[in-house]
N, CA, C and O atoms as a CHARMM CRD file, in Angstrom:
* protein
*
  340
    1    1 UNK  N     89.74300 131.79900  56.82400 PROA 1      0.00000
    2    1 UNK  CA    89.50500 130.46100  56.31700 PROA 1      0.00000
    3    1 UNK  C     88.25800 130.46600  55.44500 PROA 1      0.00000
    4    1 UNK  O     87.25300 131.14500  55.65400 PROA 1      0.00000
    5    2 UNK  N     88.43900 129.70200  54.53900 PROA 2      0.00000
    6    2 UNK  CA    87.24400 129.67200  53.60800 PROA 2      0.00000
    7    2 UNK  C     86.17800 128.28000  53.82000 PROA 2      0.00000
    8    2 UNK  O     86.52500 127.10400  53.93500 PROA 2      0.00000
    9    3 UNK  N     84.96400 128.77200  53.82500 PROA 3      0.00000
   10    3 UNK  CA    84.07000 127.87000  54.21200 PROA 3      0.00000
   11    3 UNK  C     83.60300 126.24700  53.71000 PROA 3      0.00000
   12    3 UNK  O     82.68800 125.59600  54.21500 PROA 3      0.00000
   13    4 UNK  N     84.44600 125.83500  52.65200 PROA 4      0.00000
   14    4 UNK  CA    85.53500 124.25200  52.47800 PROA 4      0.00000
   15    4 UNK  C     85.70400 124.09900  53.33700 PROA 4      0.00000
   16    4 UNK  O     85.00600 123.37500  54.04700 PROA 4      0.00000
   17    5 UNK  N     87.19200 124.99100  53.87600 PROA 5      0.00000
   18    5 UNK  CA    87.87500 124.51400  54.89500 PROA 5      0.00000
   19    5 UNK  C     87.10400 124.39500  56.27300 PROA 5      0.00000
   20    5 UNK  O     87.20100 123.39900  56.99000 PROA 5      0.00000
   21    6 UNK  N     86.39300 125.41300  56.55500 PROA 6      0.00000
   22    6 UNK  CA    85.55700 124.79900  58.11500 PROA 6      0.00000
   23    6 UNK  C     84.68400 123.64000  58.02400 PROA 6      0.00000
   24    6 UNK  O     84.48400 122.70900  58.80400 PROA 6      0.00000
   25    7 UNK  N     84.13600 123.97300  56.69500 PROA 7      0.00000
   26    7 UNK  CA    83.34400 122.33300  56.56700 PROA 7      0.00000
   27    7 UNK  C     84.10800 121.20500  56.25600 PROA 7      0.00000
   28    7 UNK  O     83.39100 120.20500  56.28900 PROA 7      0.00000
   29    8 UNK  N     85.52300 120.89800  55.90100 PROA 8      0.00000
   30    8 UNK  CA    86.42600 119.62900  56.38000 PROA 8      0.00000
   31    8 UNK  C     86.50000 119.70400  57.71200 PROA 8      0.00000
   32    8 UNK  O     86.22200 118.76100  58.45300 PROA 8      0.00000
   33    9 UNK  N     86.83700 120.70000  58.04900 PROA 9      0.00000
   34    9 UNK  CA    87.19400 120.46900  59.59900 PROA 9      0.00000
   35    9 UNK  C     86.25000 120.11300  60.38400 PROA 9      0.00000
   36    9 UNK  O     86.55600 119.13900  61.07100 PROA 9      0.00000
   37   10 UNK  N     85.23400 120.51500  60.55100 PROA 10     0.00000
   38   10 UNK  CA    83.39300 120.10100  61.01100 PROA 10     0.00000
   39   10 UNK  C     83.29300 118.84100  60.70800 PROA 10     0.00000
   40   10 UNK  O     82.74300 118.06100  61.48600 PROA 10     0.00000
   41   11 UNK  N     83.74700 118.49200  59.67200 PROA 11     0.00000
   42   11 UNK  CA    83.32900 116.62700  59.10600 PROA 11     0.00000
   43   11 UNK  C     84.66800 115.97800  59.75500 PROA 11     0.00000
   44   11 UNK  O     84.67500 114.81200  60.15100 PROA 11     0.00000
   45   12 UNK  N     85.60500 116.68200  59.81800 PROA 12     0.00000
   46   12 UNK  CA    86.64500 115.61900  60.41000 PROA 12     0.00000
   47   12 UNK  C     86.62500 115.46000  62.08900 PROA 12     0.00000
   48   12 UNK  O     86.49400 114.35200  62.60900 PROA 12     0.00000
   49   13 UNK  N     86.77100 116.70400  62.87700 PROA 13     0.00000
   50   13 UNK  CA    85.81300 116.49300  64.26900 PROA 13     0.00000
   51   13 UNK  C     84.58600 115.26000  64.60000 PROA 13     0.00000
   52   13 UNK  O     84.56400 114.48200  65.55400 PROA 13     0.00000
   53   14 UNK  N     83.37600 115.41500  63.20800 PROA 14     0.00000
   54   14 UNK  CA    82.45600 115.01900  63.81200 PROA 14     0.00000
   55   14 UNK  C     83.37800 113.63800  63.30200 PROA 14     0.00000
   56   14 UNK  O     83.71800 113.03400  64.31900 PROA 14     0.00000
   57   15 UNK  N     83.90900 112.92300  62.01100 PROA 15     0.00000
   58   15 UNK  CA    84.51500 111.80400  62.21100 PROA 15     0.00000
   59   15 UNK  C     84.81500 110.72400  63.14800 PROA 15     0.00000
   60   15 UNK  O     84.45200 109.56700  63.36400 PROA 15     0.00000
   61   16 UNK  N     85.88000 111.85100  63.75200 PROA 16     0.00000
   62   16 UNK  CA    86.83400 111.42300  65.07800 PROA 16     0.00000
   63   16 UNK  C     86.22100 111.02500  66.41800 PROA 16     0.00000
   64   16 UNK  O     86.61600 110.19300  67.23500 PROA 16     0.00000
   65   17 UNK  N     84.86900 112.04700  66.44100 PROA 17     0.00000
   66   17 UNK  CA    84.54000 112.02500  67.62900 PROA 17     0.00000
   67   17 UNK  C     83.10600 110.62600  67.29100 PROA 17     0.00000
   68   17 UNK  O     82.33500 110.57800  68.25000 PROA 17     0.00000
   69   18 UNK  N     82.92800 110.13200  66.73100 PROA 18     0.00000
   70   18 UNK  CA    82.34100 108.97300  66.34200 PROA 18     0.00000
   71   18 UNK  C     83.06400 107.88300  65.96200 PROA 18     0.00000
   72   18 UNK  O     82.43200 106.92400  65.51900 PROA 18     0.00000
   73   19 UNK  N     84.40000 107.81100  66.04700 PROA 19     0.00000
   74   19 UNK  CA    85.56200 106.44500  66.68300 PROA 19     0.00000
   75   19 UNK  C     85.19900 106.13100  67.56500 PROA 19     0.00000
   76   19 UNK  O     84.36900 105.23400  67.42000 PROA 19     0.00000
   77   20 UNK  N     85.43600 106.49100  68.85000 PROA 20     0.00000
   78   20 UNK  CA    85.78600 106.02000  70.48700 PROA 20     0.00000
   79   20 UNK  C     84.37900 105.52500  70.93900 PROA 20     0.00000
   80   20 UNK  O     83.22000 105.75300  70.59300 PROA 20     0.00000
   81   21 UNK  N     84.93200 104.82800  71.76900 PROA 21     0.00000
   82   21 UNK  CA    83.60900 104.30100  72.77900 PROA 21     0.00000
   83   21 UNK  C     83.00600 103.07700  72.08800 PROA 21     0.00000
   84   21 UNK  O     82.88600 102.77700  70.90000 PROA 21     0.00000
   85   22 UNK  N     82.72700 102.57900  73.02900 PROA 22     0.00000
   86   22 UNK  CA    81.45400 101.66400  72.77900 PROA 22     0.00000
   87   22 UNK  C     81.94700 100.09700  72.49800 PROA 22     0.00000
   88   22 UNK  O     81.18200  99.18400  72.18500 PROA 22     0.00000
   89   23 UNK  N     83.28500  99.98700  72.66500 PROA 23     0.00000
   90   23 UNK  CA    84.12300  98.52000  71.65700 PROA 23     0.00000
   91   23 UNK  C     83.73200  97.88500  73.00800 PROA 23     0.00000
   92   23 UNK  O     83.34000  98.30400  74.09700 PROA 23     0.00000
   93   24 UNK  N     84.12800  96.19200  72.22800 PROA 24     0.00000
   94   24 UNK  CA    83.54800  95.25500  73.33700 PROA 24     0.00000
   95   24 UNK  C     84.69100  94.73400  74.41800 PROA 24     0.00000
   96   24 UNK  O     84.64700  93.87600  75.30100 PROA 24     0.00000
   97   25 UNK  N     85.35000  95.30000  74.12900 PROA 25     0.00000
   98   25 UNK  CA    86.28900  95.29200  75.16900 PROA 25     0.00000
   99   25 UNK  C     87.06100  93.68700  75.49600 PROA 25     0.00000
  100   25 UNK  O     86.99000  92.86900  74.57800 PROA 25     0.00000
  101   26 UNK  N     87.75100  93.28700  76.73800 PROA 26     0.00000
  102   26 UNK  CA    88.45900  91.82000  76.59400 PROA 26     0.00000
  103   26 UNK  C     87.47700  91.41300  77.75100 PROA 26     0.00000
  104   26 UNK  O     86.78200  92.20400  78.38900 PROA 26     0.00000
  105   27 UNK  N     87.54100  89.84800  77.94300 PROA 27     0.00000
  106   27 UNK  CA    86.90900  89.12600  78.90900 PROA 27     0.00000
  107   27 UNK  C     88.05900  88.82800  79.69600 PROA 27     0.00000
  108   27 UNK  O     87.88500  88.18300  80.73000 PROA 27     0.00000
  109   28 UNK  N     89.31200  89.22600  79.34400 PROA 28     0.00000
  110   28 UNK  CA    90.31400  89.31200  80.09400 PROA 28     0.00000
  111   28 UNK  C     90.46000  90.29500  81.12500 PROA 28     0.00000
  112   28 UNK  O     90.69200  91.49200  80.95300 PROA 28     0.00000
  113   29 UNK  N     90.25300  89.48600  82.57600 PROA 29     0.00000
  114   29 UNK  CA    90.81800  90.75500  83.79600 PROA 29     0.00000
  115   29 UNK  C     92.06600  91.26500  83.77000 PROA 29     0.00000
  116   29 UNK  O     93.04900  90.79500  83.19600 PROA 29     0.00000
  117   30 UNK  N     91.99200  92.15700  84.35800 PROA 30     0.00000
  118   30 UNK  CA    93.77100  92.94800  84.53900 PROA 30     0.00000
  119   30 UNK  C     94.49100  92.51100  84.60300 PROA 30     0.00000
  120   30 UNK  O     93.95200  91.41200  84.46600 PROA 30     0.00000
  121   31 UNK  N     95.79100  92.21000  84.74900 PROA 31     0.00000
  122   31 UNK  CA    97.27500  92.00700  84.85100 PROA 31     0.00000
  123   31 UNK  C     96.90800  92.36900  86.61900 PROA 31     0.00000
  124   31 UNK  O     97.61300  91.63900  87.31600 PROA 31     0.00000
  125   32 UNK  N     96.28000  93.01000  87.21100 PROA 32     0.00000
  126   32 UNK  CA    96.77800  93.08500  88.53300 PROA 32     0.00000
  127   32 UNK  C     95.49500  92.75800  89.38700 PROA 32     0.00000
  128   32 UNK  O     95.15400  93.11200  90.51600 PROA 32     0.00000
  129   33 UNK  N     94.85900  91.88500  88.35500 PROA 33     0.00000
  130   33 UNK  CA    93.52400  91.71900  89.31900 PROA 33     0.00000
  131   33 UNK  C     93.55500  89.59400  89.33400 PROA 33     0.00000
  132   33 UNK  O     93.14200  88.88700  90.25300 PROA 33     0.00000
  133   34 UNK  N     94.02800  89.23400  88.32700 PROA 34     0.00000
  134   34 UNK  CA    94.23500  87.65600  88.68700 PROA 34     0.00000
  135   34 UNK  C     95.42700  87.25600  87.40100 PROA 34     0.00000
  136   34 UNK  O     95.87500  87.86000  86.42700 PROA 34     0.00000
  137   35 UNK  N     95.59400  86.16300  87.89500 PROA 35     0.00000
  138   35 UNK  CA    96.73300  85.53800  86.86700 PROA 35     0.00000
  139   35 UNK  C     95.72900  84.79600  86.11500 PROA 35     0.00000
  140   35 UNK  O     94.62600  84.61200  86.63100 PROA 35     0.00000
  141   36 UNK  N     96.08100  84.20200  84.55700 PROA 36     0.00000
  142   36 UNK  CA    95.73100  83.83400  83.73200 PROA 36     0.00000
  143   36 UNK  C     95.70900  82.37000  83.98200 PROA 36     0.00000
  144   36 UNK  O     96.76500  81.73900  83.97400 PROA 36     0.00000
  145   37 UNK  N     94.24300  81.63000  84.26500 PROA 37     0.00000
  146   37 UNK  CA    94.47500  80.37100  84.07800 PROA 37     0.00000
  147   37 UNK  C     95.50700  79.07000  83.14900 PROA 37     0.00000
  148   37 UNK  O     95.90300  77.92600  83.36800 PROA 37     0.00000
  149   38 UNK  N     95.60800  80.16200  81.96900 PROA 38     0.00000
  150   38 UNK  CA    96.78000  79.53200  81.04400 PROA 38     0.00000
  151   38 UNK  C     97.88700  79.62100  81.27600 PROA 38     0.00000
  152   38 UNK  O     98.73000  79.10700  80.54100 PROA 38     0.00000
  153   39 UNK  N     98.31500  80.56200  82.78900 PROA 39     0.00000
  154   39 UNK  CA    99.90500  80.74900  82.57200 PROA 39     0.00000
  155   39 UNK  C    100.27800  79.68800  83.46200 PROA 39     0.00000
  156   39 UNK  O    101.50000  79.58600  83.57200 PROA 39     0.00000
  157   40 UNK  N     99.42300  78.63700  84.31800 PROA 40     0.00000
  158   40 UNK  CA   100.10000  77.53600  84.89500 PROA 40     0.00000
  159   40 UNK  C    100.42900  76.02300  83.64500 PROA 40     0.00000
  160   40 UNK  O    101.00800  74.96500  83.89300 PROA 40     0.00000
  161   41 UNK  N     99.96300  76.36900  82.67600 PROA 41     0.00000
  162   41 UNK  CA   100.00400  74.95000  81.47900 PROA 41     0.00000
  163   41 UNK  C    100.80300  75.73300  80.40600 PROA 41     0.00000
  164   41 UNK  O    101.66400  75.14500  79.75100 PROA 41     0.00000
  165   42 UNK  N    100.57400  76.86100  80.24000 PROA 42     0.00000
  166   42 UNK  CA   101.15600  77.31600  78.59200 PROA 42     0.00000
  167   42 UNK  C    102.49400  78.54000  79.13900 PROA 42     0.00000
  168   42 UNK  O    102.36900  79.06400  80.24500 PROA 42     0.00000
  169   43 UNK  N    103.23800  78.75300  78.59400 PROA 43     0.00000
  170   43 UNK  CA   104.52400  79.10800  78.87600 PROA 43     0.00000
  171   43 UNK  C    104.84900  80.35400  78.01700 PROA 43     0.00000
  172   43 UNK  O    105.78600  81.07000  78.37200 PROA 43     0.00000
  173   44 UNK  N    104.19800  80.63100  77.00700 PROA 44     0.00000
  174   44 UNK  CA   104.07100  81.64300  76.31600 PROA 44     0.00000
  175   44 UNK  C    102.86000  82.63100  76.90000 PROA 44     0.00000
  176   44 UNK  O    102.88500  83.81700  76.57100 PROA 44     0.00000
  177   45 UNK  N    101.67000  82.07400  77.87600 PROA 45     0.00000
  178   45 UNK  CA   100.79200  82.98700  78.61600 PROA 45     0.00000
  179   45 UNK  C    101.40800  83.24100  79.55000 PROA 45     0.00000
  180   45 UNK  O    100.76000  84.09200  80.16000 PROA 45     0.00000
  181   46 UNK  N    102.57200  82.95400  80.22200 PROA 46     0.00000
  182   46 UNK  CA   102.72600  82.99400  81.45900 PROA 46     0.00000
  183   46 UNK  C    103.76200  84.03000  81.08600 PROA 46     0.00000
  184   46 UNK  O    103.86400  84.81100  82.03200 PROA 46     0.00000
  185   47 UNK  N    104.40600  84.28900  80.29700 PROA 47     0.00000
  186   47 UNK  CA   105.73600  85.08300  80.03500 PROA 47     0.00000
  187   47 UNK  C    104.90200  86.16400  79.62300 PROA 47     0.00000
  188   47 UNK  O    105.01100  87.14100  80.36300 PROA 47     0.00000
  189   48 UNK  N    103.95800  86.32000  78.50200 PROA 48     0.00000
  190   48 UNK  CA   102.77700  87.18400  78.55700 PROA 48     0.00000
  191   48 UNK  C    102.52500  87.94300  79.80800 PROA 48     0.00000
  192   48 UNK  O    102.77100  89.14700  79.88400 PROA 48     0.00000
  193   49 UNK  N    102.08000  87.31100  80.70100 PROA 49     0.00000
  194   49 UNK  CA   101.69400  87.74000  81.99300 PROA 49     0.00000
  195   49 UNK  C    102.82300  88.34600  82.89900 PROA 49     0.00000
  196   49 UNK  O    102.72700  89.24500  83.73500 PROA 49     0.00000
  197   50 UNK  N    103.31700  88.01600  82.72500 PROA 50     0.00000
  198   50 UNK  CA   105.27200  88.71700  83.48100 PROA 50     0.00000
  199   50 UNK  C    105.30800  90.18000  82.49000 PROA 50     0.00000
  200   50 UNK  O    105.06900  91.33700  82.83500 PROA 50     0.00000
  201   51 UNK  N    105.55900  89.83100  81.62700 PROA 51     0.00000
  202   51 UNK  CA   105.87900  90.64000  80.95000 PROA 51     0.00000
  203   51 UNK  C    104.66200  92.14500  81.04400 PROA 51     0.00000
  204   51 UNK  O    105.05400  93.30700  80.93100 PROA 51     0.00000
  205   52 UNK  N    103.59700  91.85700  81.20600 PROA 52     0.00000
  206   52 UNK  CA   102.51000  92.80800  81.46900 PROA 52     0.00000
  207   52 UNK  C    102.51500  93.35000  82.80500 PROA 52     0.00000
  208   52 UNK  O    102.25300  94.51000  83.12500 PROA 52     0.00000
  209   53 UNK  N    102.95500  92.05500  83.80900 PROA 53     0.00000
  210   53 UNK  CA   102.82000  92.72800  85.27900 PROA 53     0.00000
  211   53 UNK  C    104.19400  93.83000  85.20200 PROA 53     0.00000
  212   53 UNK  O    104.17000  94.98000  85.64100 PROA 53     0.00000
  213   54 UNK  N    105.00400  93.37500  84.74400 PROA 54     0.00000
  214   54 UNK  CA   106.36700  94.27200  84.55000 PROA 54     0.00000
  215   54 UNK  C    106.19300  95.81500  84.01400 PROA 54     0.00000
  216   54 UNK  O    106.81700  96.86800  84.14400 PROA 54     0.00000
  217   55 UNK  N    105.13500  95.42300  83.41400 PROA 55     0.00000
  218   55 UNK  CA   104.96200  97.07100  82.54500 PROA 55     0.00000
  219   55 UNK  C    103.92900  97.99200  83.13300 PROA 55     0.00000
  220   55 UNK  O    103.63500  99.04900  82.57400 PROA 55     0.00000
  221   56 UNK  N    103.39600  97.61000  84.21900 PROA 56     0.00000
  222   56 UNK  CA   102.52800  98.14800  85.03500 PROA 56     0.00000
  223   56 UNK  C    103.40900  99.49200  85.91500 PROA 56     0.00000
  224   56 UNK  O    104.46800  99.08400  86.39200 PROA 56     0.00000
  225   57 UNK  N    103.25800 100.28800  86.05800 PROA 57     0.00000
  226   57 UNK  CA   103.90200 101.51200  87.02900 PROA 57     0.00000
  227   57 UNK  C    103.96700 101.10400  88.42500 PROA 57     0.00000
  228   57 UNK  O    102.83700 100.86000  88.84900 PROA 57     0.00000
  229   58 UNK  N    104.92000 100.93600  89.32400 PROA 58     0.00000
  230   58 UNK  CA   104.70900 100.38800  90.43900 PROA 58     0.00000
  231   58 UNK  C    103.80600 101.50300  91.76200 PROA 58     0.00000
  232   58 UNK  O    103.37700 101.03000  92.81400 PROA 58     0.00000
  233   59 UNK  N    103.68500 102.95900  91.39000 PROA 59     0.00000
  234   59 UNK  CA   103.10700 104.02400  92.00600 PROA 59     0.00000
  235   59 UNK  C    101.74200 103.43900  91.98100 PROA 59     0.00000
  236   59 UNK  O    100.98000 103.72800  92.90300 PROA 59     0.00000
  237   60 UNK  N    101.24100 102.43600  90.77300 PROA 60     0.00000
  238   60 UNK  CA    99.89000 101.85300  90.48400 PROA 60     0.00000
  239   60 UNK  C     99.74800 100.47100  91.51400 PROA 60     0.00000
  240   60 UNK  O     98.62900 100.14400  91.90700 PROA 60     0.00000
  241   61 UNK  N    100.57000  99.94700  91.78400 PROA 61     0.00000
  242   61 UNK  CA   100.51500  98.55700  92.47400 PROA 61     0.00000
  243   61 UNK  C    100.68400  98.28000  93.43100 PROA 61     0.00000
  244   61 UNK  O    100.42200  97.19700  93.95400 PROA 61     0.00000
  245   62 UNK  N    101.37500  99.60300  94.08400 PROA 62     0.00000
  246   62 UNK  CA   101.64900  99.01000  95.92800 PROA 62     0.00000
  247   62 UNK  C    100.74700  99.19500  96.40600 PROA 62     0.00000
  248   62 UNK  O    100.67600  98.99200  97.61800 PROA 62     0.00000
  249   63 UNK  N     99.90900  99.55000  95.86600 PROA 63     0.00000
  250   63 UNK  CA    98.85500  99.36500  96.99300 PROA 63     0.00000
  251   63 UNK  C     97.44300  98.26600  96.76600 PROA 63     0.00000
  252   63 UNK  O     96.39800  98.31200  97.41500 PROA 63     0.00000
  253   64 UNK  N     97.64300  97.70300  96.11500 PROA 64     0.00000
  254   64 UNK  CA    96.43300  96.86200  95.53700 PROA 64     0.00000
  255   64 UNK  C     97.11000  95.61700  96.28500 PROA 64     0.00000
  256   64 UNK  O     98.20200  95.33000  96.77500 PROA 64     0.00000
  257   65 UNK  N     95.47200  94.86800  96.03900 PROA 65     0.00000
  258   65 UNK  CA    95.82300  93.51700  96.87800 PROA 65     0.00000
  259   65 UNK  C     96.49600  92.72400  96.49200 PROA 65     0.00000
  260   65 UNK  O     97.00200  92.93000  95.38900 PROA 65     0.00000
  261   66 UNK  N     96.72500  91.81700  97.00500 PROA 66     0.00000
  262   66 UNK  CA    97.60900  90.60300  96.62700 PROA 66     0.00000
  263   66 UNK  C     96.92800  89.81400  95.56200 PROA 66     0.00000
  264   66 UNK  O     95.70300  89.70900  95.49500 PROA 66     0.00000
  265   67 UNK  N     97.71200  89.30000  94.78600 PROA 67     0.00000
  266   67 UNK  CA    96.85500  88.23000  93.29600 PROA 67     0.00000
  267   67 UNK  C     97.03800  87.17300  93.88300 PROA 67     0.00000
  268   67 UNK  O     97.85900  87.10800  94.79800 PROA 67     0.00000
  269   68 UNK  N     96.26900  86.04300  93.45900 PROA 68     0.00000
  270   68 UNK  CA    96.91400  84.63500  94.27200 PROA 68     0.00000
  271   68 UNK  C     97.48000  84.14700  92.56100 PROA 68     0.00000
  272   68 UNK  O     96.87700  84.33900  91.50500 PROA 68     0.00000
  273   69 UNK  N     98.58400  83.59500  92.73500 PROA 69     0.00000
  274   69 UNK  CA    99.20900  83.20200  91.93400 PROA 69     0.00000
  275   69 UNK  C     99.44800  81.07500  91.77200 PROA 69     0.00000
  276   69 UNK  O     99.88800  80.47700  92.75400 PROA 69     0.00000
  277   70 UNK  N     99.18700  80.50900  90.83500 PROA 70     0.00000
  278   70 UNK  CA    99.33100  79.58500  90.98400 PROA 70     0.00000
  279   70 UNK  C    100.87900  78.43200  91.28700 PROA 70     0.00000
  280   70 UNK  O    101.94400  78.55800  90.68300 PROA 70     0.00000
  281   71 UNK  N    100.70400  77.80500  91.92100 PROA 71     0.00000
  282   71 UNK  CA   101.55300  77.29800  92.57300 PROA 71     0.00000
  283   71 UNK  C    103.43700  77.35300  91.83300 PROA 71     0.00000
  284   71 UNK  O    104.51100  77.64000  92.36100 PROA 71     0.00000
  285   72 UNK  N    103.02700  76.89400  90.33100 PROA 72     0.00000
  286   72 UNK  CA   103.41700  77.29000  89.41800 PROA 72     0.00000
  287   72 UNK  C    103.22000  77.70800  88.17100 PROA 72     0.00000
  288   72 UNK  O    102.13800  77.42900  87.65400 PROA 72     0.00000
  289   73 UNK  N    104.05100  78.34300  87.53200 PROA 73     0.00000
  290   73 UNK  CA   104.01100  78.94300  86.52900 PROA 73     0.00000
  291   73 UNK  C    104.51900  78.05500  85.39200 PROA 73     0.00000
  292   73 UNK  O    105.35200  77.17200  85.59900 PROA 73     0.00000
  293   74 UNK  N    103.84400  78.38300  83.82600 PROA 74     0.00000
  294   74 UNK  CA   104.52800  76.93200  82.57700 PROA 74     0.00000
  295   74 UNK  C    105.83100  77.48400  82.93700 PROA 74     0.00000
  296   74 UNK  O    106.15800  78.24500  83.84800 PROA 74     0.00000
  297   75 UNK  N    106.68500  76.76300  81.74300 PROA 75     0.00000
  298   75 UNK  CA   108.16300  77.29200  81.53200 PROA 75     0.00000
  299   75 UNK  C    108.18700  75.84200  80.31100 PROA 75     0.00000
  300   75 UNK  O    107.46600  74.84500  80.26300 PROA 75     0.00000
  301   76 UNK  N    109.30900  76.26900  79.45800 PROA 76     0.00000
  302   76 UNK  CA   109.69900  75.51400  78.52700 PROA 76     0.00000
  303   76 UNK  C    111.18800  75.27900  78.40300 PROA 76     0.00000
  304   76 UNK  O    111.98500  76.21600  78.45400 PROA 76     0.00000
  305   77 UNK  N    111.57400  73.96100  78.23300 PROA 77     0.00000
  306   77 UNK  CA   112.79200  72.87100  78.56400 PROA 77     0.00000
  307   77 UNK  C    113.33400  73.27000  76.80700 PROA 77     0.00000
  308   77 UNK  O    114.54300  73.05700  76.71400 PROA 77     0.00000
  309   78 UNK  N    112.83500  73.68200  75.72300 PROA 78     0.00000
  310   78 UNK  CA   112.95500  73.46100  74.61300 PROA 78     0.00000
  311   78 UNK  C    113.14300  75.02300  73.84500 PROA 78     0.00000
  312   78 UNK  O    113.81400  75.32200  72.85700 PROA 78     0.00000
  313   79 UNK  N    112.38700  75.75300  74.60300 PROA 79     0.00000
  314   79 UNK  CA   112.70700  76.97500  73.62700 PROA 79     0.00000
  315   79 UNK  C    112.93700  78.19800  73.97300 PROA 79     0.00000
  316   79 UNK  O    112.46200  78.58600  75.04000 PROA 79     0.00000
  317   80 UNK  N    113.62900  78.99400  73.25200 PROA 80     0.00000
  318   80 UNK  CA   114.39000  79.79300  73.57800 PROA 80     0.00000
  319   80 UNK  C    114.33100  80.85200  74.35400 PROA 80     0.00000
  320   80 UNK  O    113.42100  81.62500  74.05500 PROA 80     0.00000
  321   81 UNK  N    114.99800  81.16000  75.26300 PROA 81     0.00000
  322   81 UNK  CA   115.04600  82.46800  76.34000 PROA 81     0.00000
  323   81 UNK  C    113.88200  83.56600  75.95100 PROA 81     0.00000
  324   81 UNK  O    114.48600  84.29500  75.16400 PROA 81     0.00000
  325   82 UNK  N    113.02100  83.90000  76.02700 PROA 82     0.00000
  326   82 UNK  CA   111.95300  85.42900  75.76400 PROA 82     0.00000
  327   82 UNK  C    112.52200  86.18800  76.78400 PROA 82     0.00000
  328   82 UNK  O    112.63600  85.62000  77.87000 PROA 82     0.00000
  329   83 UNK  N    113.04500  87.76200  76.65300 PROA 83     0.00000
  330   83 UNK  CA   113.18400  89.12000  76.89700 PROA 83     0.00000
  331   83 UNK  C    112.39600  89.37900  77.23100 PROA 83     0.00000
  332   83 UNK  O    111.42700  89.38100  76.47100 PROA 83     0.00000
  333   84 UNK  N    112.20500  89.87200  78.91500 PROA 84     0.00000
  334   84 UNK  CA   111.09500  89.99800  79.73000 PROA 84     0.00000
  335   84 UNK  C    111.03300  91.99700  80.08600 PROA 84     0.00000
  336   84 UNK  O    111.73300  92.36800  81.02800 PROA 84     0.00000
  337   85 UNK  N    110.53000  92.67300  79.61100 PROA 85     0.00000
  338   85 UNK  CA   111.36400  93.85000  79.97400 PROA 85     0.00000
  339   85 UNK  C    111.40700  94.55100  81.22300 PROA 85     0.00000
  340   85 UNK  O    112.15900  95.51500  81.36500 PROA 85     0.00000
């Protein structure tokens, strides 16, 4: 290899490795640590929230505590079915 090429590669390493870390992350707790105050009023957070607990690995969840969940959940009289996967 010619010494270009190690010095792209040296600059693209050091690049990459000065991405990660440090972002501010969500003020949003887990999917398996509380339900979303919005998913008892808004119906699009709450299908949100299904839809996330759904995608969780269950090898990850049997054993964690129980969430308290609110009494109910939104739902909408008006619009159309959302695909929960």
């Amino acid at each position: 290899m010619s010494k270009q090429t190690l010095l792209m590669l040296g600059m693209t390493a050091a690049l990459l490795s000065a991405c990660g870390g440090g972002g501010g992350g969500s003020d949003r707790p887990a999917v398996t640590e509380a339900v979303p105050a919005a998913a008892a009023t808004d119906a699009g957070a709450a299908t949100t929230y299904v839809a996330a607990l759904t995608a969780e690995p269950a090898s990850t969840t049997d054993t964690l505590e129980p969430v308290a969940v609110p009494e109910t959940l939104a739902s909408s009289d008006t619009a159309e079915p959302a695909a929960v996967p």
